[in-house]
N, C-alpha and C positions, 0 to 999 in steps of 0.2 A: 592556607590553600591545600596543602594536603590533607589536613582532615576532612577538607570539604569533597577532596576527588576520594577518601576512603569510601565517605558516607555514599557518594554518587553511584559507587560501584555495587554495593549492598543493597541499593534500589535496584539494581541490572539495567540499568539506562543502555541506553542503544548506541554506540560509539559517534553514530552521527551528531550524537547530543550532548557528550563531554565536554566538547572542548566551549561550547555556546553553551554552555551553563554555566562554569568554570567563570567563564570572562564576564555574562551576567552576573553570578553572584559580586564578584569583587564593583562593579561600576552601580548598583545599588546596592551595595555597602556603604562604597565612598556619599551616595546621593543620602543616605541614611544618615552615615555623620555630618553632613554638612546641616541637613534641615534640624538633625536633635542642639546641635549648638547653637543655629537659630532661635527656633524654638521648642520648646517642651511639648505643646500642645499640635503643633505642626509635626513634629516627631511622631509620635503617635497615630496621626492619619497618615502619615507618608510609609511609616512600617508596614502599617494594615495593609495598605494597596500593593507595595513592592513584595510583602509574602505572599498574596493573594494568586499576583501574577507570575512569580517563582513556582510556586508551588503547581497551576498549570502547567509553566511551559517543563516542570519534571515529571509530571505526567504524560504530556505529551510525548516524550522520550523515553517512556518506559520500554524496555524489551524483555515481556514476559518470556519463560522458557515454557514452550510448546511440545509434545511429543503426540504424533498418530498414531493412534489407536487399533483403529477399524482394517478393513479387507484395503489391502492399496487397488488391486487389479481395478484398472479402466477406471479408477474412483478420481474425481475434480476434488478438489479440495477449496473452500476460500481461500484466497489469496491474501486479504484482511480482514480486519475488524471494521462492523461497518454494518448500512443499510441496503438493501437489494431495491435498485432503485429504477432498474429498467431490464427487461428481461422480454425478447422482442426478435422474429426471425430479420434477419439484414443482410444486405452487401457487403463484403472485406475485402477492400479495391487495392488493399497496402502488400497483402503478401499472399494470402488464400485468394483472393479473384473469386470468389466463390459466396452464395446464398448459405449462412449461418447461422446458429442462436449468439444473441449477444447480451451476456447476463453481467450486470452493472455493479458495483458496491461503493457506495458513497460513504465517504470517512468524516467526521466531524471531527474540528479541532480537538475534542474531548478522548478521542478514538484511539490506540495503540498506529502508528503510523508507518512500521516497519511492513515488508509487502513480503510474501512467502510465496514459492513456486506451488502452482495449484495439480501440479501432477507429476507423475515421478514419469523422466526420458532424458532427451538429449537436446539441446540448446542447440537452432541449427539456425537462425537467423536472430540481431538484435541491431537496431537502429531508435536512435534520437534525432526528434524533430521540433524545431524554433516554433512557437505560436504564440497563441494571444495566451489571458489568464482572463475567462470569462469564469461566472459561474459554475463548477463540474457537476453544476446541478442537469447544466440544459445541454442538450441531444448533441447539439453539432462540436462541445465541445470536446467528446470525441474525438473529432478530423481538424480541430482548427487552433485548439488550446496547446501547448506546450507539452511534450507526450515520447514517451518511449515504447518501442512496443519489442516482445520476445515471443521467439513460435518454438516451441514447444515438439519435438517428435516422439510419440512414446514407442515401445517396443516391439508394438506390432503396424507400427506404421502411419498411426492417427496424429492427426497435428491439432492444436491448440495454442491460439494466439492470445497472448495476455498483453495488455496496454496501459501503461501509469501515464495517469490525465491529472497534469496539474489543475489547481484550481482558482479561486478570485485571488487567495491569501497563498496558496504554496507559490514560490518563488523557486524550490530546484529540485528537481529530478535526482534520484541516486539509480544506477541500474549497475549492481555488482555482474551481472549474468553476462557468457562472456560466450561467442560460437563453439562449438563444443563442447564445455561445460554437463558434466551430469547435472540432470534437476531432478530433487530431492523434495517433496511435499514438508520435510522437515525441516527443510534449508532456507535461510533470508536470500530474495533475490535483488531485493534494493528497499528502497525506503523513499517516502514525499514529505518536504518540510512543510507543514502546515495545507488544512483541509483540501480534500484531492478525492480523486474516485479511481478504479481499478475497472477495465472492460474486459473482459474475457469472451473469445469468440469457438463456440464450440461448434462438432458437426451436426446437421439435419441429423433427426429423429437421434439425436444422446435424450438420455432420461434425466429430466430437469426433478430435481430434489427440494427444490427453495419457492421460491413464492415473493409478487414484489410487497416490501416492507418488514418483510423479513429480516432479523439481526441475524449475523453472521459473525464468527470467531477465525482470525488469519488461521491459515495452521492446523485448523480444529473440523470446523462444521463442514459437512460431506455437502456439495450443492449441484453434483451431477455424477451422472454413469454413462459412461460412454461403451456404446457397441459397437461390438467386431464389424459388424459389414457396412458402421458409416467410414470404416480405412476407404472402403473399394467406391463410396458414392462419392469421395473427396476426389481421389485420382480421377474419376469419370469426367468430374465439372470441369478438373481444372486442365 
């Protein structure tokens, strides 16, 4: 077992995902010795499948080291790895009360899963909310699926609401992000165990960077610019 948690660490696995790798490996191990003293021939198909799906679920858990590059001012950052999968002006009835863009990134089981704050400020609101686990494909699950959401104030004032929407297969929410908290574009703000999307709701007239079906890098790919004077159209709405 420790050389297995050496190996795990030299992949950079995501702490969410040690200790569930760990406990997998050794329970198809054990499923491993039991079918090879069965049989020979059953060994061999049962290996194939249980490294197939190991090797997934270490993927899954990967947590590449990320660093930004670019101008930070007023720059969104992706949040994850992922598909831009709705991008679309809306109502934010949960904390902004207010008309917004709300730009989407759906995460495939295949995806890095770890979720990264999409702009540098201060963490001034964060709550978790029970729901269903419908597909994070479709619109309403948004408002209905199992979901945490974090708002964002950056330093001249502008808020940005970011929201982790479980999905048909994630089962749990991580949300490290905490009220007052510095947010860091280079900083993990939580993570979703298996496929999930990220909503991020920015203000009227930001300069939208991305396009829907667009891939996206957590961490990495710039997917808005927000202006000075939508601070003063937010405070007016709300």
């Amino acid at each position: 077992m420790g050389k297995v948690r050496k190996t795990l660490k030299r992949v950079r696995l995501h702490r969410e995902g040690t200790d569930i790798l760990l406990v997998t490996f050794a329970l198809l191990l054990i499923i491993n010795l039991l079918v090879w003293w069965i049989s020979t021939t059953s060994g061999i198909v049962v290996s194939t499948i249980t490294t197939v799906v190991y090797l997934l679920m270490v993927n899954f858990f990967r947590s590449p080291k990320r660093k930004f590059t670019g101008d930070r001012k007023n720059v969104v950052v992706s949040s994850v790895d992922g598909k831009v999968v709705a991008l679309e002006e809306t109502y934010e009835p949960e904390f902004l009360k207010c008309r917004c863009i709300q730009l989407s990134v759906f995460m495939s089981i295949l995806d890095v899963h770890a979720n990264w704050f999409p702009i540098d400020g201060e963490v001034i609101y964060v709550k978790h909310h029970n729901g269903r686990f419908m597909s994070a494909w479709l619109p309403k699950s948004s408002t209905e699926n199992e979901r945490s959401t974090v708002v964002i104030r950056t330093d001249d004032g502008q808020l940005v609401l970011m929201r982790q929407v479980a999905g048909a297969m994630a089962r749990r929410i991580v949300t490290y992000a905490e009220v007052g908290n510095a947010a860091n574009i280079e900083d993990h703000m939580g993570f979703i165990k298996f496929g999930s999307r990220v909503d991020i709701y920015l203000p009227l007239g930001t300069e939208i960077l991305t396009e829907i079906n667009k891939r996206t890098v957590g961490g990495v790919t710039t997917i808005a610019r927000l202006r000075p004077e939508t601070s003063e159209q937010i405070n007016d709405e709300q």
